[in-house]
N, C-alpha and C positions, 0 to 999 in steps of 0.2 A: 504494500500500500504506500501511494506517493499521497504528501502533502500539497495544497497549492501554490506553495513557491518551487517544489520542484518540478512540478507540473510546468508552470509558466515557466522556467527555465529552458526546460525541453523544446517547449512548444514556441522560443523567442515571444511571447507576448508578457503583457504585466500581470498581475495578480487581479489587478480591477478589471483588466480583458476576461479574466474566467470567470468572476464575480458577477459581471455582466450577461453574459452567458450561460453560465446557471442561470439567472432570471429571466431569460429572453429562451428557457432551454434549448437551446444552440448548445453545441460547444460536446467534447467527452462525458460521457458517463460517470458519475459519480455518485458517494454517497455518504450521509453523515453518520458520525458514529458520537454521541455523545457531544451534538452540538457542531462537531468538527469536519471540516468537508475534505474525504479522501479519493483518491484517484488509483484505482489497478491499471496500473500501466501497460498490461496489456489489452484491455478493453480501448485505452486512450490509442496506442498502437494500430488495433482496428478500426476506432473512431478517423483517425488520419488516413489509413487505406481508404476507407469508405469516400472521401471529399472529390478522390480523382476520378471514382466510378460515377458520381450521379453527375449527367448530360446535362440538367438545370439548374446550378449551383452559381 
C-alpha cells in the first residue's frame, strides 16, 4: 500500500492533483483505511495502462 505522496511522486503530479481527483472520481483507485487514503500500486499500475486504451479520453 502506497501513501498519496508516493503516489503523486510516481505519477509527477501534486498531492492536491489526487485530492482532486478522488472528488471528481477520476484519477487510480483507492481506499481509506482509518480516515487515511491508500493506493495499491498495482491497481494505480493498471489504472495508467487503462488511459492509452480508451479512444475518448
Amino acid at each position: 500500500m502506497r501513501d498519496s505522496r508516493e503516489i503523486a511522486a510516481s505519477l509527477r503530479v501534486s498531492e492536491s492533483t489526487l485530492s482532486r481527483w478522488r472528488a471528481e472520481m477520476k484519477g487510480p483507485p483507492f481506499i481509506r483505511i482509518g480516515g487515511v487514503t491508500r493506493y495499491r500500486f498495482e491497481q494505480v499500475e493498471h489504472w495508467l495502462a487503462s488511459l492509452g486504451t480508451d479512444e475518448h479520453a
